[in-house]
C-alpha positions in Angstrom: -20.3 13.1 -2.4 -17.9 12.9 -5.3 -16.9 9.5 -7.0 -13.1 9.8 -6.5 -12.0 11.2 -3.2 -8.8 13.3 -3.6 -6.5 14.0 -0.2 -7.5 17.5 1.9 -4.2 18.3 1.0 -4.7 17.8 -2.8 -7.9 20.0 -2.9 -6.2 22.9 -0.9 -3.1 23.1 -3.6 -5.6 23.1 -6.4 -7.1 26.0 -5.0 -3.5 27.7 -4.4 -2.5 26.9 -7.7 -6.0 28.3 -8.9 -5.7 31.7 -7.1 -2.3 32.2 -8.4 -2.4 31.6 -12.5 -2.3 34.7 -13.0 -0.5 34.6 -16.2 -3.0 31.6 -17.6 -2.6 27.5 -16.7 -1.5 24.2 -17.8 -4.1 21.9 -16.4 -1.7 18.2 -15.8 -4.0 15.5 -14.9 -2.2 13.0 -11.7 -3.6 10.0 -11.7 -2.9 8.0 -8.6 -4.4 5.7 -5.7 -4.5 7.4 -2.8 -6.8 5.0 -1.3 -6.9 1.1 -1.9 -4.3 -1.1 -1.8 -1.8 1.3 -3.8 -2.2 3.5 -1.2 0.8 3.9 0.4 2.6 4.3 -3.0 0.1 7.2 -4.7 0.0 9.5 -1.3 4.1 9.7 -1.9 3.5 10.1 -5.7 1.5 13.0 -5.4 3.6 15.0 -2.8 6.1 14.6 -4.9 4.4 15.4 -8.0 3.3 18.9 -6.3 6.6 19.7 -5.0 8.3 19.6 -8.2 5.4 21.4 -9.6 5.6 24.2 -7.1 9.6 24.5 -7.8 8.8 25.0 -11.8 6.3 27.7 -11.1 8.5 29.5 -8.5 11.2 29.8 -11.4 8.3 31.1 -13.5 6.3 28.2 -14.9 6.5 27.0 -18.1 5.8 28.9 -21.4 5.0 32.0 -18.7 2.1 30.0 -17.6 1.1 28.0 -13.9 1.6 24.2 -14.4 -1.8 23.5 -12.3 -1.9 19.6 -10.9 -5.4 18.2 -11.3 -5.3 14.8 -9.3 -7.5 12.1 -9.0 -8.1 8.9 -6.7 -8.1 5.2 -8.7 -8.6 3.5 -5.6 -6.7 0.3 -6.6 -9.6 -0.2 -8.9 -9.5 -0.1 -13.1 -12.7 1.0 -13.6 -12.0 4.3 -11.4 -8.9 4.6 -13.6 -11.1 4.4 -16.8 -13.2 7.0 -15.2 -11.2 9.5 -13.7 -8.7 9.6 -16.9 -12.4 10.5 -18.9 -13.2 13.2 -16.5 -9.5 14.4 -16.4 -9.8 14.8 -20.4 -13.5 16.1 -20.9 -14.3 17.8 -18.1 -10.7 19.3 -16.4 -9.7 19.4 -20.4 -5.8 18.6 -18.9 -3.0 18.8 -21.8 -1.3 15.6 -20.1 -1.7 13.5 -17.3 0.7 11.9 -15.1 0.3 8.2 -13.7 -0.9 5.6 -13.0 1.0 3.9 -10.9 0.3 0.6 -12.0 0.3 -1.7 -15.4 -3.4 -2.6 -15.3 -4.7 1.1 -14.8 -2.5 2.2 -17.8 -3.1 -0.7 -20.1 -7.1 -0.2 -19.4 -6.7 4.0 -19.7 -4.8 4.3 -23.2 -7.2 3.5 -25.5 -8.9 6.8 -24.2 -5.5 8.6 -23.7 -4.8 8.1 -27.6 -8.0 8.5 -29.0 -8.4 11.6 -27.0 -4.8 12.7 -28.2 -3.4 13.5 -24.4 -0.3 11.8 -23.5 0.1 9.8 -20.6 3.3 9.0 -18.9 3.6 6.0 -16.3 5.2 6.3 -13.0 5.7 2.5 -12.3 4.1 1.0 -14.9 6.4 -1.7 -16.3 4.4 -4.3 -18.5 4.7 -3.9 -22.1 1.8 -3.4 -23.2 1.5 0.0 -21.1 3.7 1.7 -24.4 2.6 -1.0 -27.3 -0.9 -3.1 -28.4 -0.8 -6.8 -28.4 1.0 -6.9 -32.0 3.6 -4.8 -30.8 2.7 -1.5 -31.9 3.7 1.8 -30.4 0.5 3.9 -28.6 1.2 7.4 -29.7 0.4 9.0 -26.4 1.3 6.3 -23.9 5.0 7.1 -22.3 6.5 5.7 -19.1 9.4 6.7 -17.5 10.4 3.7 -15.4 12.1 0.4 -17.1 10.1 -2.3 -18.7 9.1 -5.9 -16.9 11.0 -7.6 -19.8 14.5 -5.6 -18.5 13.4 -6.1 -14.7 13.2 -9.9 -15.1 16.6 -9.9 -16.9 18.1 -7.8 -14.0 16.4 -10.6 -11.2 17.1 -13.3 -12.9 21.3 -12.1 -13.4 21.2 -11.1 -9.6 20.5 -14.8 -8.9 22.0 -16.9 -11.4 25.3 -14.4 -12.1 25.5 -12.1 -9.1 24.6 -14.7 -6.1 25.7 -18.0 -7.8 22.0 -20.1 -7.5 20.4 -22.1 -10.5 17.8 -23.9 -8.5 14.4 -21.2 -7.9 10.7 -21.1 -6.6 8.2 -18.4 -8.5 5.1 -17.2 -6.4 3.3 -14.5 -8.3 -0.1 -12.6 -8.0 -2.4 -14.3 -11.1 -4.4 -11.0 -10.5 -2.2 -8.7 -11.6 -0.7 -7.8 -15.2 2.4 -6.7 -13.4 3.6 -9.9 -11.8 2.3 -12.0 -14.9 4.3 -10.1 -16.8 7.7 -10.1 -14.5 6.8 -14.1 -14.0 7.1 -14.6 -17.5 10.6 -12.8 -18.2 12.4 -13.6 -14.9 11.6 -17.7 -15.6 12.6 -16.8 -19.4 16.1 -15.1 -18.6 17.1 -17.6 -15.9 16.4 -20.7 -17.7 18.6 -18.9 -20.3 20.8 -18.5 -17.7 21.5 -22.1 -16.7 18.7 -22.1 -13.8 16.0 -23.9 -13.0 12.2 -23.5 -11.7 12.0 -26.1 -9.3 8.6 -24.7 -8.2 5.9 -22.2 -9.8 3.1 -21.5 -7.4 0.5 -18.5 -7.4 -1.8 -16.4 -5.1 -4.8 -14.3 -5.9 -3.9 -10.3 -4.6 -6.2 -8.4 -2.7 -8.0 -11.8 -1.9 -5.4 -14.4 0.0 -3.6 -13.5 3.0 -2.3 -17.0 4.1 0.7 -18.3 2.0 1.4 -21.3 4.0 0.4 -24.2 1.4 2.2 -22.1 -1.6 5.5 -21.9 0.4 5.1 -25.4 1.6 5.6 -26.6 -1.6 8.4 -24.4 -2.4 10.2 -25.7 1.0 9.8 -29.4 -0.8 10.9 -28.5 -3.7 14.6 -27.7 -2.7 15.1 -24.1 -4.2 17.4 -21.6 -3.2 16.1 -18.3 -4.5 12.1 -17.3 -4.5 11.2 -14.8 -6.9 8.4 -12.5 -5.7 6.7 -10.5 -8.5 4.3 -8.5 -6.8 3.3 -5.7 -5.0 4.3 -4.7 -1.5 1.3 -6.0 1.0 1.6 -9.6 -0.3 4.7 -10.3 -0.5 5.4 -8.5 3.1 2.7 -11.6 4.3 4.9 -14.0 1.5 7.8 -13.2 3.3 7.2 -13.1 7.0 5.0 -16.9 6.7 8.0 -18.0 5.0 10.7 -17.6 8.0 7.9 -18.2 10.0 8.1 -21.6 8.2 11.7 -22.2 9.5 13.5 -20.8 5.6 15.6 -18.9 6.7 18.5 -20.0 4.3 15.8 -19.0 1.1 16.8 -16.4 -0.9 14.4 -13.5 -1.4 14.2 -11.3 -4.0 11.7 -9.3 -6.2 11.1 -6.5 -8.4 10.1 -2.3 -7.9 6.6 -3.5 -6.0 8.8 -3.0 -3.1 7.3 -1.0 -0.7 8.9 0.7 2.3 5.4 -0.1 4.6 6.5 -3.8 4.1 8.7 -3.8 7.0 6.0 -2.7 9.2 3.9 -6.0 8.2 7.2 -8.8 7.9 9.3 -6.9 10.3 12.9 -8.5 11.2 11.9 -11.4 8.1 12.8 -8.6 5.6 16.4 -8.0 6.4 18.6 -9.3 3.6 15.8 -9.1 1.1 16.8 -7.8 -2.3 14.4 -5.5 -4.7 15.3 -4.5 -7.9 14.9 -0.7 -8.4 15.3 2.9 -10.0 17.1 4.8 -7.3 18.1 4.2 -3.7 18.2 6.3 -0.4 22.5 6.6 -0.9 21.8 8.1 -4.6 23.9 11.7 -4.6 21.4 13.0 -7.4 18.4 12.4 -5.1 19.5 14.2 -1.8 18.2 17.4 -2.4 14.8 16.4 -3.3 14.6 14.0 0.2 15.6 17.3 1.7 13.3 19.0 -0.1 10.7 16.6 0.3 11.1 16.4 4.5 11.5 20.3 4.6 8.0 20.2 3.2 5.8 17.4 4.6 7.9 17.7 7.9 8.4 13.4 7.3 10.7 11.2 5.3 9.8 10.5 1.6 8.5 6.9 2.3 8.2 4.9 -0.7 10.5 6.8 -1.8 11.0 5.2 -5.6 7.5 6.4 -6.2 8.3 9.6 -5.4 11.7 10.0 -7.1 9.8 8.9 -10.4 6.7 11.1 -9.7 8.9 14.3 -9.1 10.8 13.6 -12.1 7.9 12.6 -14.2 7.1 16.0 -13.9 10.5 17.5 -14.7 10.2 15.3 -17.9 6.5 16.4 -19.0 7.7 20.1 -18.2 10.4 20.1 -20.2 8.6 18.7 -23.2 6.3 21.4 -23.1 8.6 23.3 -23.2 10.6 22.0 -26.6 7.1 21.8 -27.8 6.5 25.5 -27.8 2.5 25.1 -27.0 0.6 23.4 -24.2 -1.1 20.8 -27.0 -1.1 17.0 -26.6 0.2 16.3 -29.8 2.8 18.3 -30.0 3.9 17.3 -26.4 3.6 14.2 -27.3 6.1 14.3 -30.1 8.6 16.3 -27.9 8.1 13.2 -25.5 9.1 11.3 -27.9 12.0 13.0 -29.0 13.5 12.8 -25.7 17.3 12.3 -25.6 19.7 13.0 -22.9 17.6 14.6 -20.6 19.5 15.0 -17.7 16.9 14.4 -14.6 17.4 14.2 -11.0 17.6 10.4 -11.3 19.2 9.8 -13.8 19.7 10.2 -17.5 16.6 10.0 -19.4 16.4 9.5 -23.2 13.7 8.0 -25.2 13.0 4.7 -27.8 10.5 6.3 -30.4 9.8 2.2 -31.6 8.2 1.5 -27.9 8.8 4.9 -26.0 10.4 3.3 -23.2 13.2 4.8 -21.9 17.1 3.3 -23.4 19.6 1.8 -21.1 18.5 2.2 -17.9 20.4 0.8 -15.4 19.0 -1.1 -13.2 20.0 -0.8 -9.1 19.5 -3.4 -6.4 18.4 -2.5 -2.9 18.7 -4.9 -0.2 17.2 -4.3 3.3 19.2 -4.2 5.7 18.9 -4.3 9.9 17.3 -1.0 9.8 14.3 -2.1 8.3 15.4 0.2 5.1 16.5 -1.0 1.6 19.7 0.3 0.7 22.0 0.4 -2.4 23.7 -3.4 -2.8 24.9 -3.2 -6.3 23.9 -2.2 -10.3 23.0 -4.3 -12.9 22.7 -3.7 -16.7 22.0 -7.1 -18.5 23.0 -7.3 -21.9 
């Protein structure tokens, strides 16, 4: 039985894409959980990350050549990460790879990703030190394409203290992840700056604790207005359904891109008025065709549907740096990555900061669910 289990429908395309490259291959690693607790999030990525591959090599590839999708299951787990990102580079010998989608799994995989000399790009990656090492220093193969934890924690802590008017705020964040460490740390910093306050700062351990009541206890004591959630989906859908549950139905609730469209399905009704901080939204003109797309395809809506947008355009992105780079070799697509400016992608706008590689002036949208159980577009943020 093989160590990392990859979808039926991931094993059939690789043999499509196989049969097909008649005119040679580009081997692209995807890296993504399609089991664990990520789930719900890597299953989207990788539709989407095949549909936009299967577009490219309809118009003819890239360089004349198949762009061939070589995906692999991290199961929510690191050391699967670590793994599968070894086998993708010594034994699949991809010229890139695509994912994770997640902080931890990229911050463990690119020491091997730059020694090896195979770029990487992020999906949702956000904390810092998924593009730099501790001392600040760019990694010369590590690339993401989403916005950074330190610009996400601006944009939450604006919403609250600018947009909505509240200076008083409870933090509950996963100690277990490098995601919502890092978010914690730059929402508190910005809305202190700000004027506010953190009346309460409580944690939880994810993957592990599934009863919230003594956390949000505290935070109902302590007065605040606002909670700050910096984690990922099935927590914070449990966060958030024990909290109304608890009679707080005045609170505030907002958090970053760990927003999960599933969530609804666990808090139900609690989720309406909700806010997320995000990429895209549902109501984005640029985006339509792709959802089309997307449903036309896999005969269902895109669900986690930021995941997708950002996979599908992660591979736009690494296929037209190949293609500046004039060879399918890591360095040299790496440099073209790099070089990035003014790439005009389905989402948005795309260019490139060579000191951190993180993409420039992103703006930032906020989603807030709404009756429907869906998060829609509320406003746009672009801190200074």
């Amino acid at each position: 039985m093989r160590r990392f289990l990859v979808l039926g429908l991931a094993v059939a395309v690789l043999a499509m894409a196989a049969g097909c490259a008649l005119a040679g291959e580009i081997k692209v690693g995807y890296l993504t959980a399609l089991t664990g607790d990520y789930a719900g999030y890597g299953q989207t990525e990788l539709r989407a990350a095949q549909l936009a591959v299967e577009e490219i090599n309809a118009k003819g590839g890239v360089l004349g050549q198949k762009l061939v999708l070589v995906p692999y299951d991290w199961r929510t787990r690191t050391e699967d990460a670590v793994n599968a990102v070894r086998r993708m580079i010594d034994q699949d010998k991809v010229v890139a790879i695509i994912g994770a989608n997640a902080s931890g799994a990229n911050i463990a995989t690119a020491p091997i990703v730059n020694r090896s000399k195979v770029p990487q790009i992020g999906t949702v990656s956000t904390n810092p030190l998924v593009t730099v090492d501790e001392k600040g220093k760019v990694r010369p193969y590590s690339f993401r394409i989403c916005f950074t934890d330190p610009y996400q924690g601006k944009v939450l802590a604006n919403l609250a203290a600018v947009k909505l008017g509240k200076k008083k705020a409870a933090m509950l964040y996963d100690v277990a992840s490098d995601y919502s460490q890092g978010l914690r740390e730059f929402c508190i910093k910005e809305f202190e700056k700000l004027g506010g306050k953190i009346v309460a700062d409580e944690a939880y351990k994810g993957g592990q604790d599934t009863d919230f009541r003594a956390q949000l206890t505290n935070i109902r004591n302590s007065g605040a207005e606002v909670l700050f959630l910096p984690g990922m989906g099935k927590e914070m859908a449990l966060i958030i359904k024990q909290a109304r549950e608890l009679g707080m139905k005045d609170l505030i609730i907002m958090g970053g891109d760990g927003y999960a469209d599933f969530m609804y399905e666990i808090a139900g009704p609690a989720l309406v008025g909700t806010y997320w901080v995000n990429h895209t939204s549902l109501e984005d003109p640029g985006m339509q065709p792709f959802f089309k797309a997307y449903k036309d395809k896999y005969k269902d809506e895109c669900k986690e549907f930021v995941n997708g947008v950002l996979a599908y355009d992660s591979v736009y992105w690494l296929a037209d740096a190949i293609k500046r780079a004039g060879k399918a070799d890591g360095t040299a697509i790496a440099k073209a990555l790099e070089e990035t400016k003014n790439l005009k992608l389905h989402h948005g706008v795309l260019s490139v900061d060579p000191k951190d590689h993180n993409p420039l002036n992103k703006t930032a949208v906020i989603l807030k669910v709404e009756k429907d159980g869906k998060a829609h577009f509320f406003t746009r943020i672009q801190p200074k």
